[in-house]
VMD Tcl script that builds the backbone (N, CA, C; Angstrom):
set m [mol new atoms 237]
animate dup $m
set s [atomselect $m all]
$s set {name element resname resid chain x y z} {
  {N N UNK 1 A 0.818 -1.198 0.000}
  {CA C UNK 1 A 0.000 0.000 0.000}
  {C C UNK 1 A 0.865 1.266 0.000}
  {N N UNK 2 A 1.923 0.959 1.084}
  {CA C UNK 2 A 2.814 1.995 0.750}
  {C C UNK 2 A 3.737 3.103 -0.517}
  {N N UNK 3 A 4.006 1.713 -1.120}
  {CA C UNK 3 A 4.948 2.024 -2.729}
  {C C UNK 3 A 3.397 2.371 -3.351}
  {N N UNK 4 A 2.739 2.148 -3.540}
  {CA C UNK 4 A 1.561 2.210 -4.448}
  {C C UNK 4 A 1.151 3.907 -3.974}
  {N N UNK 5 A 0.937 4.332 -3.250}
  {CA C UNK 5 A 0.712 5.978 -2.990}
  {C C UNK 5 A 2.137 6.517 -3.204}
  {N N UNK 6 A 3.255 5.829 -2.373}
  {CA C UNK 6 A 4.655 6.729 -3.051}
  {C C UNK 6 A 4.860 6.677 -4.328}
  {N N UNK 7 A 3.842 5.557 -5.530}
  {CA C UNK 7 A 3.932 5.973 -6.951}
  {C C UNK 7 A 3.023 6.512 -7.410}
  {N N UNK 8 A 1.784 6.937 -6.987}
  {CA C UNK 8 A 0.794 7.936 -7.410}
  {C C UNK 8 A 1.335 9.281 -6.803}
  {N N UNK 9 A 2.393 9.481 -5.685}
  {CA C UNK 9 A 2.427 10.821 -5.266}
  {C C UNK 9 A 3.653 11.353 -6.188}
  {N N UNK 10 A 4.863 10.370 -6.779}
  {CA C UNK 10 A 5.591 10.520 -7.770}
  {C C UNK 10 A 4.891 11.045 -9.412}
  {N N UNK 11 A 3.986 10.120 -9.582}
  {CA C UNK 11 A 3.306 10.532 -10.802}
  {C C UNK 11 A 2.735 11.894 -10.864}
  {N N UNK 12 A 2.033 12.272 -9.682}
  {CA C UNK 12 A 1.108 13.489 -9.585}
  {C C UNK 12 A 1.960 14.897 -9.728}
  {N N UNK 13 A 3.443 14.441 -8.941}
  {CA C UNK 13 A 4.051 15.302 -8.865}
  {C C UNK 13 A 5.043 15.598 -10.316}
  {N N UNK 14 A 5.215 14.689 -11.019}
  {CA C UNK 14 A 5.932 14.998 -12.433}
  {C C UNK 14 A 5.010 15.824 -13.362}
  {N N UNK 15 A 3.364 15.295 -13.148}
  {CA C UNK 15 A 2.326 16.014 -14.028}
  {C C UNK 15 A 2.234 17.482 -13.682}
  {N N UNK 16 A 1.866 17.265 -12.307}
  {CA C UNK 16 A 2.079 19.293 -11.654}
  {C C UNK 16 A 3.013 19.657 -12.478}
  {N N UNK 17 A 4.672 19.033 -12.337}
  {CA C UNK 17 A 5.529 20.148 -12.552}
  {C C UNK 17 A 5.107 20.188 -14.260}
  {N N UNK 18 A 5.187 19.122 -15.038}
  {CA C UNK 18 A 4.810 19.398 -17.025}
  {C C UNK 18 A 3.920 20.570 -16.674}
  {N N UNK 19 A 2.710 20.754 -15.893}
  {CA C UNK 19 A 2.186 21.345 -16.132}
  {C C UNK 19 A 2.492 23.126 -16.152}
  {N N UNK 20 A 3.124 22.855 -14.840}
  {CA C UNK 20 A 3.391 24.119 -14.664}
  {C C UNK 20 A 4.193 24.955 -15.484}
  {N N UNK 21 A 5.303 24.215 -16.051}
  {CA C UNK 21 A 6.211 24.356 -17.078}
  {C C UNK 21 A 6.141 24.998 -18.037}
  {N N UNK 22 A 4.964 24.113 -18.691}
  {CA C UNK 22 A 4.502 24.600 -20.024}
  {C C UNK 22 A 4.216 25.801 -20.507}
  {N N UNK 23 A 4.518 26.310 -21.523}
  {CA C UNK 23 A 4.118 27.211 -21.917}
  {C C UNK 23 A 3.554 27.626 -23.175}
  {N N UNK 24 A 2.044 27.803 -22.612}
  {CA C UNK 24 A 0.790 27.377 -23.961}
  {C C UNK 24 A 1.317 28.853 -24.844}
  {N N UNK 25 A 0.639 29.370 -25.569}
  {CA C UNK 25 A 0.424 30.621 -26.169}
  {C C UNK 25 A -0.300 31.334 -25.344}
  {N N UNK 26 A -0.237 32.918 -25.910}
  {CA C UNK 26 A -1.249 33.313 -24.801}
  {C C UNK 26 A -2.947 33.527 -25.541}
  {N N UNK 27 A -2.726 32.971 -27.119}
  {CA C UNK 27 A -4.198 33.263 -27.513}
  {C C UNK 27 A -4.847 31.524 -26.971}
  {N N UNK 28 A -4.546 30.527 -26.738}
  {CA C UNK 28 A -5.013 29.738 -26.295}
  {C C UNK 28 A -5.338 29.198 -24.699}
  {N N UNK 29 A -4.685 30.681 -24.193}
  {CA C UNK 29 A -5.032 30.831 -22.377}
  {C C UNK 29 A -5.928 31.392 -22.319}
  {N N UNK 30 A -6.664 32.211 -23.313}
  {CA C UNK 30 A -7.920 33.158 -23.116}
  {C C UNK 30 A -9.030 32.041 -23.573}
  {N N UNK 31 A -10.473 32.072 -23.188}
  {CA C UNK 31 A -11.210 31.634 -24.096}
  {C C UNK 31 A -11.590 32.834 -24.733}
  {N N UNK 32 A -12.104 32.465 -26.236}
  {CA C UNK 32 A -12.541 33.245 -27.011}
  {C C UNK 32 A -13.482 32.841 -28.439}
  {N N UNK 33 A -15.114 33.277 -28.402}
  {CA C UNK 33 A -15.841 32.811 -29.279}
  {C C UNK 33 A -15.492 34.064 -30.155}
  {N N UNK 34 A -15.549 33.516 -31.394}
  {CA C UNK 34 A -15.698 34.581 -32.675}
  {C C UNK 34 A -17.332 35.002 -32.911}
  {N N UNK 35 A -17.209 36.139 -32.887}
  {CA C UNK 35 A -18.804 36.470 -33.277}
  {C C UNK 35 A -19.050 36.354 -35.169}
  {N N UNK 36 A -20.291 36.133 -35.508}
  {CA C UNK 36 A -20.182 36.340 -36.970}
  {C C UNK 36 A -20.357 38.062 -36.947}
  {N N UNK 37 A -19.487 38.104 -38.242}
  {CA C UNK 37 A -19.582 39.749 -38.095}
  {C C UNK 37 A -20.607 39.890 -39.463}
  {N N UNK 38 A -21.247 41.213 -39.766}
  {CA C UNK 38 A -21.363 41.508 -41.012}
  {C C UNK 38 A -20.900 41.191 -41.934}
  {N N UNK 39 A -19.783 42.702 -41.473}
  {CA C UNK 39 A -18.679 43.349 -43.237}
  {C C UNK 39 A -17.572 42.680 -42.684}
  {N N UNK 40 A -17.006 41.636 -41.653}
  {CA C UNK 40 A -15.570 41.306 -41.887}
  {C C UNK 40 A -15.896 40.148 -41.108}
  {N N UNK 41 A -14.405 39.348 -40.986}
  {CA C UNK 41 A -14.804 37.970 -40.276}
  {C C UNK 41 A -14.357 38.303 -38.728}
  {N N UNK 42 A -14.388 37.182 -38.236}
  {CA C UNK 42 A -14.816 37.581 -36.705}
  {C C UNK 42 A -13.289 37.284 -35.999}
  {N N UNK 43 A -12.925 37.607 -34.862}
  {CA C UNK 43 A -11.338 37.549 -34.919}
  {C C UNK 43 A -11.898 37.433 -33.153}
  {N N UNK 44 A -10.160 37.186 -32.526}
  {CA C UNK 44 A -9.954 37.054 -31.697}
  {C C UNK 44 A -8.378 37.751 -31.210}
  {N N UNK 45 A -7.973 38.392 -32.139}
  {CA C UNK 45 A -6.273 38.985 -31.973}
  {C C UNK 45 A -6.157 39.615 -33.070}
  {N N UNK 46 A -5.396 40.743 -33.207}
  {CA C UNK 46 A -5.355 41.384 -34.700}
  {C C UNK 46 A -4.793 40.527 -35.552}
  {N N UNK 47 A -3.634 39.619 -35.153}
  {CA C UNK 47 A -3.361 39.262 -36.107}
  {C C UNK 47 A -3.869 37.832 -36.799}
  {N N UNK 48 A -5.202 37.360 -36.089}
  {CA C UNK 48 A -6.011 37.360 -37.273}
  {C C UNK 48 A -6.886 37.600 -38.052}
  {N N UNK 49 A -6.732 38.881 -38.527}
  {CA C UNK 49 A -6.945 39.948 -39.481}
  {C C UNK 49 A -5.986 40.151 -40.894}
  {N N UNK 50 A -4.610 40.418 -40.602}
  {CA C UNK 50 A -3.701 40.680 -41.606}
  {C C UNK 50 A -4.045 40.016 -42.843}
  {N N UNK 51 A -4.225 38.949 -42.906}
  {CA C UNK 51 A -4.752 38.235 -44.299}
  {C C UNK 51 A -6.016 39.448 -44.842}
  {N N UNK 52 A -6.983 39.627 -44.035}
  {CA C UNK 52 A -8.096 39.978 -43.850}
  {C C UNK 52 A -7.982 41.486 -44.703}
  {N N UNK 53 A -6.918 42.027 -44.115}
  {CA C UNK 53 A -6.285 43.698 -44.477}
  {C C UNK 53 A -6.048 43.525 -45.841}
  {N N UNK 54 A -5.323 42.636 -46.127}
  {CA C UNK 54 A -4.283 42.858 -47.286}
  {C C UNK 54 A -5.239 42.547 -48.179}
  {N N UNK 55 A -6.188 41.758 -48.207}
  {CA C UNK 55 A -7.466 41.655 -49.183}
  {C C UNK 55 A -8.286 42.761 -49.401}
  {N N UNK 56 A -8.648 43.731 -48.518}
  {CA C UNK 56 A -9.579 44.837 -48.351}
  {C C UNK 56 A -8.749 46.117 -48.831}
  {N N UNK 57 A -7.093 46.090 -48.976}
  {CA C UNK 57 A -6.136 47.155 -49.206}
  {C C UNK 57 A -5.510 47.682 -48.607}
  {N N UNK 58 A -5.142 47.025 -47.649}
  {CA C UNK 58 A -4.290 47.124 -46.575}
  {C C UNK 58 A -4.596 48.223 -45.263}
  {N N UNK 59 A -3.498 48.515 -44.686}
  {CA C UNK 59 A -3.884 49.080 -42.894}
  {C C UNK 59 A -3.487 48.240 -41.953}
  {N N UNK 60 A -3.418 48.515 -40.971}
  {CA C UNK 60 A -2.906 48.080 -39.519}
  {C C UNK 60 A -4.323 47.339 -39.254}
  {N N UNK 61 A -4.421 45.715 -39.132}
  {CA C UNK 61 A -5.188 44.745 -38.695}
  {C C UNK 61 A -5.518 45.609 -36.938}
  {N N UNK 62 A -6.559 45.387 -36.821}
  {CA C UNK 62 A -7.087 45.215 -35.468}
  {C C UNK 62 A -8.665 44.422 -35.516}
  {N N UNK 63 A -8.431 44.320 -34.050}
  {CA C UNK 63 A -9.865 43.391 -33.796}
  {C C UNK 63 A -10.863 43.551 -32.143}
  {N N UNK 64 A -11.893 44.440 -32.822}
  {CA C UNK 64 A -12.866 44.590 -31.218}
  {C C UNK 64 A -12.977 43.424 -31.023}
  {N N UNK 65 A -13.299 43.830 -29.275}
  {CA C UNK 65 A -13.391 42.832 -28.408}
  {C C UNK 65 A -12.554 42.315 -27.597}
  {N N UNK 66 A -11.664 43.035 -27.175}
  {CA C UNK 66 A -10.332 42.844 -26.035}
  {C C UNK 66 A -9.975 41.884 -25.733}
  {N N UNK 67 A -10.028 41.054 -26.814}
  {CA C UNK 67 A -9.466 39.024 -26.921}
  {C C UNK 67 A -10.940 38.389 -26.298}
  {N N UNK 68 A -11.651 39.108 -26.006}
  {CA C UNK 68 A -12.848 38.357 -26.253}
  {C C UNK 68 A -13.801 37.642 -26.996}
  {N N UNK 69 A -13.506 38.231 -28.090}
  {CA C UNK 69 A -14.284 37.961 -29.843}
  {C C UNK 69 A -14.616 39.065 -30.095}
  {N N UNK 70 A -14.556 39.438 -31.404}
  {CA C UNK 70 A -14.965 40.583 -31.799}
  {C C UNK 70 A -15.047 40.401 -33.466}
  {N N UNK 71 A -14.638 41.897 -34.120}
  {CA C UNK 71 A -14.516 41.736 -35.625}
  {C C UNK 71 A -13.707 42.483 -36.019}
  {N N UNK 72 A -13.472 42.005 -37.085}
  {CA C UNK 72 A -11.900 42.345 -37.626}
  {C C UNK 72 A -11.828 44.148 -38.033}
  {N N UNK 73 A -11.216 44.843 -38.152}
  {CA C UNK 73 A -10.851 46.731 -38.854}
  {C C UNK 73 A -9.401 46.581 -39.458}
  {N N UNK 74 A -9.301 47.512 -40.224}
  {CA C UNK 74 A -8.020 47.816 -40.862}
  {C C UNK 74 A -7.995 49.026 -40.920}
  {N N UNK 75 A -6.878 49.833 -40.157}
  {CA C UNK 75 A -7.175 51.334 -39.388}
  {C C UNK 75 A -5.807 51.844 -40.313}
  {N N UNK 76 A -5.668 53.022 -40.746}
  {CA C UNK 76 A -4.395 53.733 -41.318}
  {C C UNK 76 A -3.995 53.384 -42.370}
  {N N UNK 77 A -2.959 53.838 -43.271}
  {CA C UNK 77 A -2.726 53.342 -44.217}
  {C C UNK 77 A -1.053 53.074 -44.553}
  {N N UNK 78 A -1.159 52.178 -45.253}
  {CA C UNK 78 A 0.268 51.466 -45.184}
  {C C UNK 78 A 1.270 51.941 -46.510}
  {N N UNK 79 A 2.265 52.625 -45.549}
  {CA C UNK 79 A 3.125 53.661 -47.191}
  {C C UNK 79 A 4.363 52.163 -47.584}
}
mol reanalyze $m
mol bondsrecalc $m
mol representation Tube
mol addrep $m
């Protein structure tokens, strides 16, 4: 009974530390639904927008919704 908890308290403790370790992205630490937008597609970070820009004629990608979901803009213009 003994070895059998000193190898679940070994296991538990290698998983904590992977876990802790790791280091996800930070757009996959947020949750975030895309809304459908109208006039653009629905984003979660500006940069996914840039595709989005360069189709519409470019500008600085942004995206309402403070990593919450939002929709895509292309603000300024690119010399």
């Amino acid at each position: 009974m003994t070895k059998k908890m000193g190898l679940f308290l070994l296991a538990f403790v290698l998983v904590a530390l992977a876990v802790a370790t790791s280091s996800a992205p930070v757009e996959a630490t947020t949750i975030c639904l895309k809304p459908d937008c109208f006039a653009s597609p629905g984003c979660c970070v500006a940069s996914q927008c840039a595709k989005w820009c360069e189709f519409t004629g470019g500008g600085y990608p942004g995206c309402t919704g403070g990593g919450q979901g939002g929709c895509c803009f292309c603000s300024g213009a690119v010399s």
